[in-house]
N, CA, C and O atoms as a GROMACS GRO file, in nm:
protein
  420
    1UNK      N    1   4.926  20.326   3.060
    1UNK     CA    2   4.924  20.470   3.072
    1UNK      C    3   4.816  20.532   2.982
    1UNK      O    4   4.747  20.624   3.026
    2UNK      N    5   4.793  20.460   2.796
    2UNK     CA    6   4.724  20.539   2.786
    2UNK      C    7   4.546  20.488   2.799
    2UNK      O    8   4.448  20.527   2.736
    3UNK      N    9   4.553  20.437   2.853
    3UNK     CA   10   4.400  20.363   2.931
    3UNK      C   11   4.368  20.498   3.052
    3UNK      O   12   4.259  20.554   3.046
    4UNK      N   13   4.460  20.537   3.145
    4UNK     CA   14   4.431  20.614   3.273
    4UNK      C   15   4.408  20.763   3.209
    4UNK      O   16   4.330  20.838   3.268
    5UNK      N   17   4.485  20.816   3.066
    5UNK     CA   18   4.497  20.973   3.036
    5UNK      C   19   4.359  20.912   2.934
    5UNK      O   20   4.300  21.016   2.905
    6UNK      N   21   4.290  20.806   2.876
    6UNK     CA   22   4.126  20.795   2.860
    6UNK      C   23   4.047  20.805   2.948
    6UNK      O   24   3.957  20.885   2.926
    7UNK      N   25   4.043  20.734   3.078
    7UNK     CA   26   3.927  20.740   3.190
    7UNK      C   27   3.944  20.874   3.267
    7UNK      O   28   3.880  20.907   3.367
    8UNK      N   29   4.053  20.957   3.196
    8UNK     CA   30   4.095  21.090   3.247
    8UNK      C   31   3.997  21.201   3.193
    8UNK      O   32   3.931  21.284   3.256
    9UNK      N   33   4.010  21.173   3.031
    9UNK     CA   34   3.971  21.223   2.919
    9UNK      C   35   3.800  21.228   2.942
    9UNK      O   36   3.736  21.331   2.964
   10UNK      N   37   3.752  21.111   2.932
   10UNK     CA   38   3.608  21.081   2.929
   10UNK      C   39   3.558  21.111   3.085
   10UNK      O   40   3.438  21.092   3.104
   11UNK      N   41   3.618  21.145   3.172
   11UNK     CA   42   3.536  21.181   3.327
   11UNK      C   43   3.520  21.344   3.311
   11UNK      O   44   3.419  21.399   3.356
   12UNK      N   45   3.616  21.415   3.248
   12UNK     CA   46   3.634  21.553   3.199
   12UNK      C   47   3.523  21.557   3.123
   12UNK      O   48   3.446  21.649   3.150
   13UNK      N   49   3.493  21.487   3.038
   13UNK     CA   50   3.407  21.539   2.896
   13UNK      C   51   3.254  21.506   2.913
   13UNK      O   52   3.158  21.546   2.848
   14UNK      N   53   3.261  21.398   3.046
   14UNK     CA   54   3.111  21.395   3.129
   14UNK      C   55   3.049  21.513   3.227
   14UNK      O   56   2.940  21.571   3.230
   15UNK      N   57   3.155  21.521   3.295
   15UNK     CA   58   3.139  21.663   3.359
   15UNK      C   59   3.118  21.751   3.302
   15UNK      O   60   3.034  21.821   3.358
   16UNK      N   61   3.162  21.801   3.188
   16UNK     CA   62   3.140  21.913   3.104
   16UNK      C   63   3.019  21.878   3.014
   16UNK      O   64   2.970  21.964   2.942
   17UNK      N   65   2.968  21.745   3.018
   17UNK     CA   66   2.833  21.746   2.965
   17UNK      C   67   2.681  21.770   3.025
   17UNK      O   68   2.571  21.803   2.981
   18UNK      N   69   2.752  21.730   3.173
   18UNK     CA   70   2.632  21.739   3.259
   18UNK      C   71   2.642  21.882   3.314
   18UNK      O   72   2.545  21.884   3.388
   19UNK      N   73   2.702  22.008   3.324
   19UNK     CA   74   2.702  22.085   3.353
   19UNK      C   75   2.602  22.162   3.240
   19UNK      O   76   2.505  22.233   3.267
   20UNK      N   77   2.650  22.130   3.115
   20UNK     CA   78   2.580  22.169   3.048
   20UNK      C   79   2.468  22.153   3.040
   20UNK      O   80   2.400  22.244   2.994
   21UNK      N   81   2.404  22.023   3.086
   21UNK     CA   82   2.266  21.998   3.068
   21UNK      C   83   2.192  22.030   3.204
   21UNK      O   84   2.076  21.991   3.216
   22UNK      N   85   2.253  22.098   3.306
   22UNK     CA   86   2.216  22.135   3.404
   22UNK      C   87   2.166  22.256   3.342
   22UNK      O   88   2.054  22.265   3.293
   23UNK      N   89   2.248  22.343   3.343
   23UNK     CA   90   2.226  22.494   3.262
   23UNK      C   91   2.087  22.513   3.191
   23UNK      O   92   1.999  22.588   3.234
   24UNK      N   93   2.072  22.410   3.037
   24UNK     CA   94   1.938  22.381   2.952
   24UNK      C   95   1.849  22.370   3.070
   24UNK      O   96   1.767  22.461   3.060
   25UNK      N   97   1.825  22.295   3.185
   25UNK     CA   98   1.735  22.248   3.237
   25UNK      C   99   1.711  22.347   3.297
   25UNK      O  100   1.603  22.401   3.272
   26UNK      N  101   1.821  22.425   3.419
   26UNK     CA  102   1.758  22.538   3.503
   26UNK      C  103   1.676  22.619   3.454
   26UNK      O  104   1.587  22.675   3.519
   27UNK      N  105   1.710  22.639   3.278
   27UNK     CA  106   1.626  22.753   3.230
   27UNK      C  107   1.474  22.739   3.231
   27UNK      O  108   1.394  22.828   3.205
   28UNK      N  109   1.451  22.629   3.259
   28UNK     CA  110   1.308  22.595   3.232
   28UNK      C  111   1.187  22.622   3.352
   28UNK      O  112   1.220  22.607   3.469
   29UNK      N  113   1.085  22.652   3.328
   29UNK     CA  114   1.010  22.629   3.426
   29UNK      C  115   0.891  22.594   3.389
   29UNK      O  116   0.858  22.588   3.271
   30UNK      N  117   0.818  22.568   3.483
   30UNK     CA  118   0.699  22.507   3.486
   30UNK      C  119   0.567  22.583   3.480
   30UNK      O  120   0.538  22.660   3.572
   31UNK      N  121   0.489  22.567   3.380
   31UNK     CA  122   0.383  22.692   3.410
   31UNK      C  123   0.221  22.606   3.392
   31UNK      O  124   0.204  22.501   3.330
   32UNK      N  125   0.114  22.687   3.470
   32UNK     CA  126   0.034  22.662   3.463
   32UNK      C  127  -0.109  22.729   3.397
   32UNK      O  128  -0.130  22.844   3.434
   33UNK      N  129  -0.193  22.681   3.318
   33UNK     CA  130  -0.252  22.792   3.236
   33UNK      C  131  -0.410  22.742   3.269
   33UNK      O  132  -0.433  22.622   3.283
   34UNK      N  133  -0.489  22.818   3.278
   34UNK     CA  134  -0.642  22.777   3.241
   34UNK      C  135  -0.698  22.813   3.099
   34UNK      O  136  -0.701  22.934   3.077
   35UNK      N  137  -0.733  22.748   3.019
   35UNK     CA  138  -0.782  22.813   2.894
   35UNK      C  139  -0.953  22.754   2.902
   35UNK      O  140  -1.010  22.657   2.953
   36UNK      N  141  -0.997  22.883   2.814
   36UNK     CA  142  -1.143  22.887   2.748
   36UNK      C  143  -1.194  22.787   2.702
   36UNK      O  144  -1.132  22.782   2.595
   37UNK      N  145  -1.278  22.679   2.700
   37UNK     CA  146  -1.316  22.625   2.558
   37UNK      C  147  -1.447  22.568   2.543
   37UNK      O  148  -1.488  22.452   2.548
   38UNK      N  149  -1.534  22.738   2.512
   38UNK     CA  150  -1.661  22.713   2.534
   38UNK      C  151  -1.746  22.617   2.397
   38UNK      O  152  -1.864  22.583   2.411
   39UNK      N  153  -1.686  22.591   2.299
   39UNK     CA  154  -1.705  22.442   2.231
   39UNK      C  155  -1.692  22.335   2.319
   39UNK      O  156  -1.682  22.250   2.231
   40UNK      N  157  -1.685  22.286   2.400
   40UNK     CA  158  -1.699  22.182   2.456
   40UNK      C  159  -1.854  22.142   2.498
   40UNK      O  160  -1.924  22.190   2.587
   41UNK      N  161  -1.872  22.076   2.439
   41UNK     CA  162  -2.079  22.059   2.454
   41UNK      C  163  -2.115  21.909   2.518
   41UNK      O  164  -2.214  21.881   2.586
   42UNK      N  165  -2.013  21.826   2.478
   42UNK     CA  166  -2.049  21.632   2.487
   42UNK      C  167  -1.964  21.589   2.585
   42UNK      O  168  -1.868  21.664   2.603
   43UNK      N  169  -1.972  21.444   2.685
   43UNK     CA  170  -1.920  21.392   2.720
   43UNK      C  171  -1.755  21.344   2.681
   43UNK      O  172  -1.666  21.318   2.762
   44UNK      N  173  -1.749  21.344   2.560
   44UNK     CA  174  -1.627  21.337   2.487
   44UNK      C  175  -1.551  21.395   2.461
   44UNK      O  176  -1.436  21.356   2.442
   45UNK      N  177  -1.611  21.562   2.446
   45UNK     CA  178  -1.524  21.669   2.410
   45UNK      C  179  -1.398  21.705   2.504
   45UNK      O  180  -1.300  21.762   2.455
   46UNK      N  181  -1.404  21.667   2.654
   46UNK     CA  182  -1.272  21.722   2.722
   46UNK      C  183  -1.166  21.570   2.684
   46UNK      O  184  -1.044  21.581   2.667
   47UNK      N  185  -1.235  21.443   2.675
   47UNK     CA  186  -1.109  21.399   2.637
   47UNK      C  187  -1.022  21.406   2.538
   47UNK      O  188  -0.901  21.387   2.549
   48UNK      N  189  -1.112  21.448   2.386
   48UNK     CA  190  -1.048  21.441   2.253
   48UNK      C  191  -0.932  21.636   2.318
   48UNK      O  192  -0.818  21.657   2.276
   49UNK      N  193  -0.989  21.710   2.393
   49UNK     CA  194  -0.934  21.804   2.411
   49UNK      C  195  -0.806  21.774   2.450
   49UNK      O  196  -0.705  21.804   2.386
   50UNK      N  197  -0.812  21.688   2.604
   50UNK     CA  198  -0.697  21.674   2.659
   50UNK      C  199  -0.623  21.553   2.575
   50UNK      O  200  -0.592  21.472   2.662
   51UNK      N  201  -0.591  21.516   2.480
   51UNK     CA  202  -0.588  21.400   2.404
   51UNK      C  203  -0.502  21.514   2.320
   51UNK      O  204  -0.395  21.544   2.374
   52UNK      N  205  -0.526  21.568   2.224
   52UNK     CA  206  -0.492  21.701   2.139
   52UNK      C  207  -0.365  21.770   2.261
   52UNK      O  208  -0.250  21.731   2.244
   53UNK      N  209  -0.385  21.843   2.348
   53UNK     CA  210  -0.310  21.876   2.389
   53UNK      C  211  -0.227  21.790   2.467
   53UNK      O  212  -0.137  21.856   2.519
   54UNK      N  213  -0.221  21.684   2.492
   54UNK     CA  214  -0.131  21.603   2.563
   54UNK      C  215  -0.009  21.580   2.418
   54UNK      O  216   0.107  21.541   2.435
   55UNK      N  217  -0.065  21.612   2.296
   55UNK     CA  218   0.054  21.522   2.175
   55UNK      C  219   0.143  21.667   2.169
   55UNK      O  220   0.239  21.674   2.093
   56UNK      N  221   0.104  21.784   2.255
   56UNK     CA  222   0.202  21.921   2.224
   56UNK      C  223   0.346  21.849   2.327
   56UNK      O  224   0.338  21.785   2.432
   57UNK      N  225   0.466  21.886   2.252
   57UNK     CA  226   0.575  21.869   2.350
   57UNK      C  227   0.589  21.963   2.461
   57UNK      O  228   0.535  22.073   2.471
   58UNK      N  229   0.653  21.917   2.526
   58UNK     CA  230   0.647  21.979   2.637
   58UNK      C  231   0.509  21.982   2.785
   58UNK      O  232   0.537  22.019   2.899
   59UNK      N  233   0.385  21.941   2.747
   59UNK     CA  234   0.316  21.944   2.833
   59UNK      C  235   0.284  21.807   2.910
   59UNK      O  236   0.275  21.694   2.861
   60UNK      N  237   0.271  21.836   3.008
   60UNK     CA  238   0.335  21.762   3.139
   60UNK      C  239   0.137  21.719   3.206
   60UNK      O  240   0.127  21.618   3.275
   61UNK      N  241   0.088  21.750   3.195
   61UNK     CA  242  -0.046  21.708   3.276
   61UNK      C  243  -0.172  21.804   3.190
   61UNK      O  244  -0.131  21.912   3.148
   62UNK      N  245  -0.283  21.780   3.169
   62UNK     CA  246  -0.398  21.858   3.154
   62UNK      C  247  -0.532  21.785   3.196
   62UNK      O  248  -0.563  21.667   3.207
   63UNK      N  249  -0.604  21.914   3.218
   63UNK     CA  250  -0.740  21.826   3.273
   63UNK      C  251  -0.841  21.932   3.251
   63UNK      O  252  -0.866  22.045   3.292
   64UNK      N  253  -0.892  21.835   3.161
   64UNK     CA  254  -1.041  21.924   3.099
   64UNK      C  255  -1.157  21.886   3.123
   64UNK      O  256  -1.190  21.771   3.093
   65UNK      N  257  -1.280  22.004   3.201
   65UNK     CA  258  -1.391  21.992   3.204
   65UNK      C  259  -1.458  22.036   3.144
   65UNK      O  260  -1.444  22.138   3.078
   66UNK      N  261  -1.590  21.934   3.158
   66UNK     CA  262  -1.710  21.974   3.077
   66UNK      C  263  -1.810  22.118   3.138
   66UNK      O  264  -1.862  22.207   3.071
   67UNK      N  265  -1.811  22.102   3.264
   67UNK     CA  266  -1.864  22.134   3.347
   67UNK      C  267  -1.872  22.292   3.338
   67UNK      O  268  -1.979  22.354   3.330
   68UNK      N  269  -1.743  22.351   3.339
   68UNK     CA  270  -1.655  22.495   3.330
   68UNK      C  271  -1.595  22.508   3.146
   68UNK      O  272  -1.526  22.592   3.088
   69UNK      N  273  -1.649  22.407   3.109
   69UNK     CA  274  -1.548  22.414   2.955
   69UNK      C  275  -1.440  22.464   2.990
   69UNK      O  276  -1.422  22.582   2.961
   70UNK      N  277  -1.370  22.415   3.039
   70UNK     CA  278  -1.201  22.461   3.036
   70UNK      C  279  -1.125  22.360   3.072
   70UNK      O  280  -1.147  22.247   3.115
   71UNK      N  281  -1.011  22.437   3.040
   71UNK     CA  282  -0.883  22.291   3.084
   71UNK      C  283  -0.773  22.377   3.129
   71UNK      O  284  -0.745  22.486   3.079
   72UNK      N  285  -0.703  22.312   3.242
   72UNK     CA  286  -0.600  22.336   3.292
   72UNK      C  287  -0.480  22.268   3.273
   72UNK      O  288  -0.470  22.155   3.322
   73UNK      N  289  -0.397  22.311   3.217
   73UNK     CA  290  -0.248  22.263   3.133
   73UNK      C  291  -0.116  22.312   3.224
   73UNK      O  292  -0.075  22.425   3.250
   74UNK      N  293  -0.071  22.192   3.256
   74UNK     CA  294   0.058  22.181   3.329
   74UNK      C  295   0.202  22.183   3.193
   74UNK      O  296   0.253  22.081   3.146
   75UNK      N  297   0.229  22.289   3.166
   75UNK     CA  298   0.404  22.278   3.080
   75UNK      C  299   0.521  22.297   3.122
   75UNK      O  300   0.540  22.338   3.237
   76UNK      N  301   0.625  22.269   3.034
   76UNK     CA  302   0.776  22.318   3.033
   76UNK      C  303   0.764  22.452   2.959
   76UNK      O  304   0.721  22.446   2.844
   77UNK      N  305   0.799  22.576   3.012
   77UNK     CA  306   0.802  22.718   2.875
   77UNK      C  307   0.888  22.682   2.775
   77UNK      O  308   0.857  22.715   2.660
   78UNK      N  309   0.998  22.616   2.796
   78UNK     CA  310   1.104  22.620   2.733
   78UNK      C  311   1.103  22.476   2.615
   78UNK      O  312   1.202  22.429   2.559
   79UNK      N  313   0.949  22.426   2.602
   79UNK     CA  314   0.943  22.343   2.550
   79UNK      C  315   0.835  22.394   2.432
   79UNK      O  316   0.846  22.408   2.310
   80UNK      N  317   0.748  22.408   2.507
   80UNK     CA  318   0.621  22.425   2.500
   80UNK      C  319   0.580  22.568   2.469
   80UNK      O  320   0.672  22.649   2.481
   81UNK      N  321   0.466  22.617   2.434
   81UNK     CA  322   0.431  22.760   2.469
   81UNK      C  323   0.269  22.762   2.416
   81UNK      O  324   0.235  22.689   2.323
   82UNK      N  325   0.163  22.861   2.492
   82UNK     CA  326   0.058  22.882   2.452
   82UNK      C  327   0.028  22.896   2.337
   82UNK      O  328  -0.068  22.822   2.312
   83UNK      N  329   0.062  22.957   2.244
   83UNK     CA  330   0.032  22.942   2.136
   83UNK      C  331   0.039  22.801   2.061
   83UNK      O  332  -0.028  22.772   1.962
   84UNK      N  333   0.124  22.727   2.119
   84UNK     CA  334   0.126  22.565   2.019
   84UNK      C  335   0.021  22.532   2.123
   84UNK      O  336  -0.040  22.441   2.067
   85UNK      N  337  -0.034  22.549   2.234
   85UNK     CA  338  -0.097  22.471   2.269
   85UNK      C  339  -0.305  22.544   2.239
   85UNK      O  340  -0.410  22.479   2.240
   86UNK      N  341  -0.291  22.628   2.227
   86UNK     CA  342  -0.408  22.699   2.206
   86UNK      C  343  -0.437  22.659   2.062
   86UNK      O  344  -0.557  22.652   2.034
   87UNK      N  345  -0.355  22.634   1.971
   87UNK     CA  346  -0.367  22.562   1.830
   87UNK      C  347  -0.342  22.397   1.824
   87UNK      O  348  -0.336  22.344   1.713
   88UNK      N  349  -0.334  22.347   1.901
   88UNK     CA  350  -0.328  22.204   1.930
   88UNK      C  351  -0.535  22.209   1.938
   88UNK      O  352  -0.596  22.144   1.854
   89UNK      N  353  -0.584  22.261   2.007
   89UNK     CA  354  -0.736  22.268   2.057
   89UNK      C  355  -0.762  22.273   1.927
   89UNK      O  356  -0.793  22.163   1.881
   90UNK      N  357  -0.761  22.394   1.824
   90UNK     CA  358  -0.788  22.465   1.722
   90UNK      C  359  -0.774  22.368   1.588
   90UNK      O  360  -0.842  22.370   1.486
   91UNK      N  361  -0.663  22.286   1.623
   91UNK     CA  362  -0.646  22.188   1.533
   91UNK      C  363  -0.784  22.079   1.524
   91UNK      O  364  -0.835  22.031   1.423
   92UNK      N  365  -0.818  22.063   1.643
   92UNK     CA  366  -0.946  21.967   1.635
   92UNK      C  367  -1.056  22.024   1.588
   92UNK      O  368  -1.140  21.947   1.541
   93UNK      N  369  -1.077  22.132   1.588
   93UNK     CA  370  -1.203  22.191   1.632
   93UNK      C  371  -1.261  22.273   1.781
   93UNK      O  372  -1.380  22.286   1.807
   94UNK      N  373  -1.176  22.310   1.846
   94UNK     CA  374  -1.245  22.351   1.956
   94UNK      C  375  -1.138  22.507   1.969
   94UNK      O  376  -1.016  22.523   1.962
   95UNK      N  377  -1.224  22.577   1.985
   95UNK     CA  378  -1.151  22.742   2.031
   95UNK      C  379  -1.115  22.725   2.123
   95UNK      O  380  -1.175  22.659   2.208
   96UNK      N  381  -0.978  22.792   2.141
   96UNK     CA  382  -0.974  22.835   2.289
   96UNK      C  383  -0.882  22.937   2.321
   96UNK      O  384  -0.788  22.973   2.251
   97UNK      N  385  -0.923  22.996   2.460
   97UNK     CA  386  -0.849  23.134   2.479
   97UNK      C  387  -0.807  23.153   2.623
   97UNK      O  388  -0.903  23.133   2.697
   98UNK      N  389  -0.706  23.182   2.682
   98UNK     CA  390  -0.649  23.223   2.783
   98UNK      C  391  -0.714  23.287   2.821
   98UNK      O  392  -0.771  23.384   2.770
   99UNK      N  393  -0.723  23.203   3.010
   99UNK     CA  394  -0.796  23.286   3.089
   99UNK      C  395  -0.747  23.393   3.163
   99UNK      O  396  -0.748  23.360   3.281
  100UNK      N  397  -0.698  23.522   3.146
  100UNK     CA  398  -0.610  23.557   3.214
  100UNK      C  399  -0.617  23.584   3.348
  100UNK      O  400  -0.726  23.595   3.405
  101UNK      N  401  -0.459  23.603   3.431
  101UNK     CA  402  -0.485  23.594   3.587
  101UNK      C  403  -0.470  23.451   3.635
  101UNK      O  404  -0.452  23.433   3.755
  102UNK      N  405  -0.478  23.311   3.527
  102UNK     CA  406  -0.486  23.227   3.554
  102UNK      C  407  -0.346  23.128   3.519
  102UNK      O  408  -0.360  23.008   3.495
  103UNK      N  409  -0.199  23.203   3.519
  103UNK     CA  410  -0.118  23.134   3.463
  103UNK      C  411   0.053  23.150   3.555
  103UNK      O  412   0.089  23.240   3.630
  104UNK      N  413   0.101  23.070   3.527
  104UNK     CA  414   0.237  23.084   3.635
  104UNK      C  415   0.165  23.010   3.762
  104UNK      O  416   0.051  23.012   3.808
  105UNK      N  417   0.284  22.947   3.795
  105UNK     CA  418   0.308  22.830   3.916
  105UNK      C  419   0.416  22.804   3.927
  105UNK      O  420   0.451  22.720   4.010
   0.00000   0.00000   0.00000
């Protein structure tokens, strides 16, 4: 008996965990940003860029050109946010600034 009021206990207290972590998750969404980063001059500079911003939590994809000096950054909001990631750049050496008009997905 008390084996069945445990596998009773613990199916209750899973359910009520995963509901919960449903909830955390819905809140989240996905955003997309273009930023500035007219320091970018060398062959190297978009990787050490996207390299820098790939160690911010929360961000999910980036891809930086030389070409346009910019990079486009795939995040979680609810992880992540422009400002840690505009100072992730800043941390290396490279400015950068929101392109606006260019964000949400």
């Amino acid at each position: 008996m008390k084996a069945h009021l445990m596998i009773r206990f613990l199916t209750i207290v899973m359910i009520f965990l995963s509901v919960g972590l449903m909830s955390v998750h819905g809140h989240a969404a996905e955003q997309t940003i273009r930023l500035s980063i007219p320091g970018m001059n060398c062959a190297s500079c978009p990787y050490m860029v996207e390299w820098a911003i790939k160690e911010v939590d929360g961000v999910k994809r980036v891809d930086a050109t030389l070409e346009d000096t910019s990079a486009i950054v795939v995040f979680e909001d609810s992880i992540a946010s422009i400002e840690a990631i505009v100072k992730a750049t800043a941390d290396i050496g490279y400015v950068s600034t929101l392109v606006t008009g260019a964000s949400g997905s």
